[in-house]
C-alpha positions in Angstrom: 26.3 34.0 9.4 28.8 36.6 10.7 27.1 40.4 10.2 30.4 41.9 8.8 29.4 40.7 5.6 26.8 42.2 3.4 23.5 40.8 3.1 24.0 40.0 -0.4 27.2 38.0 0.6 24.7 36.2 3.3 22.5 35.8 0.7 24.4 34.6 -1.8 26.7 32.2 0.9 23.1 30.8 2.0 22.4 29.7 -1.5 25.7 27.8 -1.8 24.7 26.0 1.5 21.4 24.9 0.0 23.0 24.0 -3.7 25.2 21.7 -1.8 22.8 20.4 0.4 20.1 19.9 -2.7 23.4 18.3 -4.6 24.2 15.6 -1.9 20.4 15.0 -1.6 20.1 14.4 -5.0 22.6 11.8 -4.7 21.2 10.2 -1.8 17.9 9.8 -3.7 19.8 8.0 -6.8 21.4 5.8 -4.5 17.4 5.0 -3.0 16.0 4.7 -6.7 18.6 1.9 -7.5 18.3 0.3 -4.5 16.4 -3.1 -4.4 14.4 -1.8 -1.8 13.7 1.1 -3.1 9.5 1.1 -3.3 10.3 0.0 1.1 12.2 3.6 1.1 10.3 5.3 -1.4 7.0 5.2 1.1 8.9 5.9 4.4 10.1 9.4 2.4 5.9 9.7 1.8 5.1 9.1 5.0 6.3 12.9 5.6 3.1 13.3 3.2 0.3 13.3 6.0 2.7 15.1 8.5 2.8 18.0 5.7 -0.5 18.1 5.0 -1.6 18.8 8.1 0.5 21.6 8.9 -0.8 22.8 5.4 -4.2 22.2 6.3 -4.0 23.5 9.5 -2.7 27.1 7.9 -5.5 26.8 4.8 -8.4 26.7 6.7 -6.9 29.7 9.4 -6.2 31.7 5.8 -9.4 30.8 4.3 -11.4 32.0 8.1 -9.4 33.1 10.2 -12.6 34.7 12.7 -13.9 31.0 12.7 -11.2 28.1 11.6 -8.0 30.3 12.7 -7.7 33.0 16.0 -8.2 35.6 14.9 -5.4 39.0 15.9 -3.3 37.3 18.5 -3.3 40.8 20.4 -5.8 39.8 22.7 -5.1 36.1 23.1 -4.3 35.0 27.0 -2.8 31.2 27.6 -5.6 29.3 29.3 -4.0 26.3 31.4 -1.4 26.1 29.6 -2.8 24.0 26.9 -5.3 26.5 25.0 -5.6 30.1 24.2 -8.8 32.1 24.9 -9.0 36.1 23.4 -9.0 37.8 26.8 -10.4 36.4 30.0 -13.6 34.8 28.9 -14.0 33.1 25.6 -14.1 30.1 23.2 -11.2 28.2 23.0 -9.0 29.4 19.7 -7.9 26.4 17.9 -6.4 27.4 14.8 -3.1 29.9 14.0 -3.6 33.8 14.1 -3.6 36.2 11.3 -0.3 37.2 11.9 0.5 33.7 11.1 -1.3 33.2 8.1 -1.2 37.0 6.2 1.6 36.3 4.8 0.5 32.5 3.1 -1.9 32.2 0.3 -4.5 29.6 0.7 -3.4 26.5 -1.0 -3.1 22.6 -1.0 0.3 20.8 -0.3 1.7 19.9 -3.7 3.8 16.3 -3.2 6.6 15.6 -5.5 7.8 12.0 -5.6 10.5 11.1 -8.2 9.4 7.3 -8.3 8.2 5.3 -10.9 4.7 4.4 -11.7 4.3 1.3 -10.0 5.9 2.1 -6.9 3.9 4.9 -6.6 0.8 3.0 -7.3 2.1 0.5 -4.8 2.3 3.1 -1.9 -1.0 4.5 -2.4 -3.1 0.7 -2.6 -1.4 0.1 0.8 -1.6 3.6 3.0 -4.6 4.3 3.6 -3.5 7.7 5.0 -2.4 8.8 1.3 -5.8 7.1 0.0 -7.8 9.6 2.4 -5.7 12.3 1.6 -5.8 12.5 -2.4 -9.7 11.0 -2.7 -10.6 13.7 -0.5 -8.4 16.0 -3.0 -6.9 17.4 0.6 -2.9 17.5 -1.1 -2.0 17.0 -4.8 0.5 14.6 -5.8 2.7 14.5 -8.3 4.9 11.6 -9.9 8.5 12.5 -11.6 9.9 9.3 -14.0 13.7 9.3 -12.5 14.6 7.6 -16.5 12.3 9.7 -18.6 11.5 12.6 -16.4 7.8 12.2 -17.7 5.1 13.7 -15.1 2.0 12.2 -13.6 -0.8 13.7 -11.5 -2.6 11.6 -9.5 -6.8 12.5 -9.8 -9.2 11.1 -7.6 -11.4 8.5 -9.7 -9.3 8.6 -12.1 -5.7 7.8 -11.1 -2.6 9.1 -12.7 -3.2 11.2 -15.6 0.4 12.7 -17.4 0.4 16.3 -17.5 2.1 17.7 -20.6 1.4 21.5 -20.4 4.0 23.6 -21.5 6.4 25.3 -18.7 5.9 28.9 -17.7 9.3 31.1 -18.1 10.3 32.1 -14.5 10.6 36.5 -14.8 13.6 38.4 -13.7 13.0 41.4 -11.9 16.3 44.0 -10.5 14.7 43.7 -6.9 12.1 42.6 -4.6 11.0 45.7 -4.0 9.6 47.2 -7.3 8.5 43.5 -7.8 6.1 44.0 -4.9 5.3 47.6 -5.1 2.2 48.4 -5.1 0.9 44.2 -5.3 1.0 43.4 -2.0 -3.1 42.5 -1.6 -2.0 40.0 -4.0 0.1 36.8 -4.3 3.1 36.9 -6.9 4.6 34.2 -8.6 8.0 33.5 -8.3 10.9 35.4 -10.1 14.3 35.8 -10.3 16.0 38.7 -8.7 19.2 39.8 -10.8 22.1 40.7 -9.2 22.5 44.2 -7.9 24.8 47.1 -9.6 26.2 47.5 -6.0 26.3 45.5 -2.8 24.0 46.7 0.0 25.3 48.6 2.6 23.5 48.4 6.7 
């Protein structure tokens, strides 16, 4: 977006952009859930599952070690053939991301949201075995959203899908990022809501 506005405008013109885009989408997946084929659709949009999963894997294990599973600093890293990276001239190959990658992510597993019904989701999983591998080996969670009732279900290995009624947790409103963070950031925060400021920011 053009810099003469502030960064709250960009802000704030960026969230219109994703309410719009999240409001078409939405309307795109009705138009999937009432389709005849929509269990045919439903597990090409799940498909996306495995790709995300190892991208999330991939930065899990370089938060959970990033010495042995990640690279380490990439200050000393060197492109080996063009295919590999190596920390200086003579090393082990470094496979996973560096820490300046991964400092910023808290180690977690991919949490898959499908808004499907019960049996379609059921369906999907008896016929890809790349989702069966995935959730028995408790590698992503998955979640299923009833599009009528809005009911949840989470799927557990051995067990199948078991409805998850605990309550919500209220969402906090803080002024600013800033004082949210101060003095926090070792740790990892939960999300909030910043309020709108008193007066726009100036560069």
């Amino acid at each position: 977006l053009a810099s003469g506005f502030s960064q709250f405008d960009r802000d704030n013109m960026d969230r219109w952009m994703t309410a719009a885009y999240i409001n078409q989408a939405n309307v795109v997946l009705a138009m999937i859930y009432e389709s005849p084929r929509a269990g045919q659709q439903t597990a090409a949009l799940l498909a996306v599952g495995p790709v995300g999963a190892g991208i999330n894997l991939e930065y899990y294990f370089s938060t959970v070690d990033t010495k042995r599973y990640g690279s380490d600093t990439k200050v000393p890293h060197n492109v080996t053939g063009m295919f590999a990276i190596m920390e200086g001239a003579a090393s082990d190959l470094r496979t996973g991301l560096p820490s300046q990658m991964t400092e910023v992510h808290e180690a977690m597993r991919l949490q898959v949201i499908a808004e499907t019904t019960m049996e379609i989701a059921g369906a999907i999983y008896g016929r890809q075995p790349a989702i069966q591998e995935l959730l028995n080996g408790e590698w992503i969670l998955f979640t299923v959203i009833d599009p009528e009732t809005g009911e949840c279900n989470t799927f557990v290995p051995g067990v199948g899908f078991e409805k998850r009624d605990e309550p919500l947790t209220p969402i906090p409103t803080v002024p600013d990022s800033f004082s949210y963070y101060k003095g926090k950031y070792e740790c990892f925060l939960p999300p909030a809501f910043v309020s709108r400021p008193a007066k726009a920011w100036k560069q």
